[in-house]
N, C-alpha and C positions, 0 to 999 in steps of 0.2 A: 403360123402354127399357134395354135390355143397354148394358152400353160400347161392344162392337162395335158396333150400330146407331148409337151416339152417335156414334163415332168416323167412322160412313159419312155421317152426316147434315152435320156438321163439317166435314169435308175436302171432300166430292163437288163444294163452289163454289169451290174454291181452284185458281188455277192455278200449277199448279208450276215451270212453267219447262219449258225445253230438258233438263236433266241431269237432269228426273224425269219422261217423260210420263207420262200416264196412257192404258193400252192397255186396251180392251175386247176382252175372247177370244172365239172364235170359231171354226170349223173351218179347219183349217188355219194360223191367225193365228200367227205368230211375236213373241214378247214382246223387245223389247231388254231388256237388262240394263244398270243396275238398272231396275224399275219400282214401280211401284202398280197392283195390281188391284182394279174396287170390283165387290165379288160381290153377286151376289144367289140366293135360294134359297126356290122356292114350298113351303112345309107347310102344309099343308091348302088347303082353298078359297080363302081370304081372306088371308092371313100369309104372310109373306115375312122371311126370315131377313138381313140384310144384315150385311158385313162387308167390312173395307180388306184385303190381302195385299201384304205387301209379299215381295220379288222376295231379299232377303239384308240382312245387315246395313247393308253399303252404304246400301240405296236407304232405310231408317229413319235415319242419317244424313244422308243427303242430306234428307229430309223434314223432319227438325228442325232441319236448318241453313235450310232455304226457310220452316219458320214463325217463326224467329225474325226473318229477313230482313224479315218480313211484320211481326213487331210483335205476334206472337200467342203468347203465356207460356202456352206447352201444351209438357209433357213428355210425349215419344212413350217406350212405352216394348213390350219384342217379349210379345205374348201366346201363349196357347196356340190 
């Protein structure tokens, strides 16, 4: 499993609070800022590519300040 999948599998049950929602996109959806996106992305038949996005540095601070709050010793760190 990629980190990114790791990192989608990880986070997807965590609630983050009022300062971080999590918004699913959409047509026309408007994203507050900061946020968390959790993507997903069909290749091929069967396989799906998942991945977190987050919205600016911001909102990766705000997310490692909410898993420490949590008691969860994970270093977020910005990928490509």
């Amino acid at each position: 499993m990629s980190p990114q999948a790791r990192a989608y599998a990880l986070l997807q049950g965590i609630h983050f609070g009022p300062d971080l929602d999590r918004l699913y996109g959409g047509n026309g959806v408007v994203y507050q800022r900061p946020h968390i996106q959790f993507r997903a992305e069909l290749i091929g038949s069967h396989l799906f590519k998942r991945w977190v996005a987050a919205s600016d540095l911001v909102a990766l601070s705000l997310l490692q300040a909410r898993l420490i709050e949590l008691g969860r010793p994970i270093k977020i760190v910005e990928g490509s």
